[in-house]
C-alpha positions as CSV (number, residue, x, y, z in Angstrom):
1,X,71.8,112.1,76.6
2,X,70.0,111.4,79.9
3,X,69.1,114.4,82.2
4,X,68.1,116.8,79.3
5,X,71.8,117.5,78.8
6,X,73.4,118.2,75.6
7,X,76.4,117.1,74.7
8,X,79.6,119.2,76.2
9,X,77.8,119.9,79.0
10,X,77.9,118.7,82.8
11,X,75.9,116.8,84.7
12,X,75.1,118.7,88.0
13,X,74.1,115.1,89.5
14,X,75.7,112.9,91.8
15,X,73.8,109.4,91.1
16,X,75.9,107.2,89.2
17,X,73.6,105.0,87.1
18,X,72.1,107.8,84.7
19,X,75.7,109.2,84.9
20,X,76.5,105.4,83.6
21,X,74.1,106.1,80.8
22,X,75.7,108.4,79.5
23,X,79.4,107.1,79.8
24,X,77.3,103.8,77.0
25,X,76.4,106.3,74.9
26,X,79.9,107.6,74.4
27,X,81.2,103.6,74.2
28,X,78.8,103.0,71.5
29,X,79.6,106.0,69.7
30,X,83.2,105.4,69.4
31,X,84.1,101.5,70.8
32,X,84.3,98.1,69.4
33,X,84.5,94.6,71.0
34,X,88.4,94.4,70.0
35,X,88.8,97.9,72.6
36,X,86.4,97.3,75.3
37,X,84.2,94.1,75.8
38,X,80.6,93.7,76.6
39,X,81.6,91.2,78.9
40,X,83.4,95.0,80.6
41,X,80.8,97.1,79.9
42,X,78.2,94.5,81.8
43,X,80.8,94.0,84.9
44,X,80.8,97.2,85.0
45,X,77.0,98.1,84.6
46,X,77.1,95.7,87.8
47,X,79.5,97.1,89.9
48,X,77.4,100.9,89.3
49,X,73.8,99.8,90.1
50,X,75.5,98.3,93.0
51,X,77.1,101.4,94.5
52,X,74.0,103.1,93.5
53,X,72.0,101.0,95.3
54,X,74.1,101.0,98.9
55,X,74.4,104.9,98.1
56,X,72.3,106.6,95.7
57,X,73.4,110.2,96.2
58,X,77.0,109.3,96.6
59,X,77.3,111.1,100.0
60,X,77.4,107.9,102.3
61,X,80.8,106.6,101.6
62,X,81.8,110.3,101.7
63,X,80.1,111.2,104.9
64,X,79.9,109.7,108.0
65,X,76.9,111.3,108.7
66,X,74.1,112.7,106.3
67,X,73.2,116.8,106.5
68,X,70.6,115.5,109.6
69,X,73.4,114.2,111.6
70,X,72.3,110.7,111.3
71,X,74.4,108.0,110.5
72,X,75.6,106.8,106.9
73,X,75.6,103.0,106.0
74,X,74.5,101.8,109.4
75,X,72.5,98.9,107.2
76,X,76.0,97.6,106.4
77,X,77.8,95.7,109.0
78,X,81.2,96.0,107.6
79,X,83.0,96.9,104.3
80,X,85.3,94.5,102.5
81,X,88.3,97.1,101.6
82,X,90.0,94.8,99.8
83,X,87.2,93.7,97.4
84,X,86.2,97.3,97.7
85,X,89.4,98.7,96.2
86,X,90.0,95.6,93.7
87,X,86.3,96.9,91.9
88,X,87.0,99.9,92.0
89,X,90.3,98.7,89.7
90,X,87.8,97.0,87.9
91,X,85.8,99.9,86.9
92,X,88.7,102.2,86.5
93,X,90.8,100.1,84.0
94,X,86.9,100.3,81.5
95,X,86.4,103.8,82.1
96,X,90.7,104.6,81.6
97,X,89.7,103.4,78.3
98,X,86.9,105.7,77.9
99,X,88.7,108.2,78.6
100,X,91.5,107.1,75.9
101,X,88.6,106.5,73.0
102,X,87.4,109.5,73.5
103,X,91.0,111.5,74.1
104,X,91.6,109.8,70.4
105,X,88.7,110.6,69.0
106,X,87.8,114.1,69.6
């Protein structure tokens, strides 16, 4: 597991690509093709290292501000809700079936 953590434990981190890491491990442990695709898996890879790369800490499209009072995401000049919202369906319908593989399995 990445961040020295054994299994069972929590990650006390907030950036989502070694959290991703992790979540690959599990799919590889317990998945097949049939239950969730690598055609998935890579869509989903994508749509991480994306949100990680606009926010790496997670606290931007949280926060309107950062703990200095300057502001979050003043690089972007808008944000597509509606593509927002339909990959974040995306990702939640893969990791929905993570959590059902490993609800099954364990």
């Amino acid at each position: 597991m990445t961040e020295g953590k054994e299994r069972g434990e929590y990650p006390t981190i907030h950036t989502l690509t070694p959290l991703w890491e992790q979540v690959k491990l599990i799919i590889d442990e317990y998945s097949n093709d049939d239950f969730i695709s690598k055609k998935e898996i890579k869509k989903s890879e994508e749509i991480i290292n994306r949100f990680d790369e606009i926010d790496p800490n997670s606290f931007s499209f949280r926060y309107d501000k950062d703990k200095k009072g300057s502001k979050n995401l003043e690089s972007l000049s808008y944000v597509n809700i509606q593509n927002n919202a339909r990959v974040i369906n995306q990702l939640h319908e893969v990791l929905e079936k993570v959590y059902s593989m490993v609800d099954y399995n364990c």
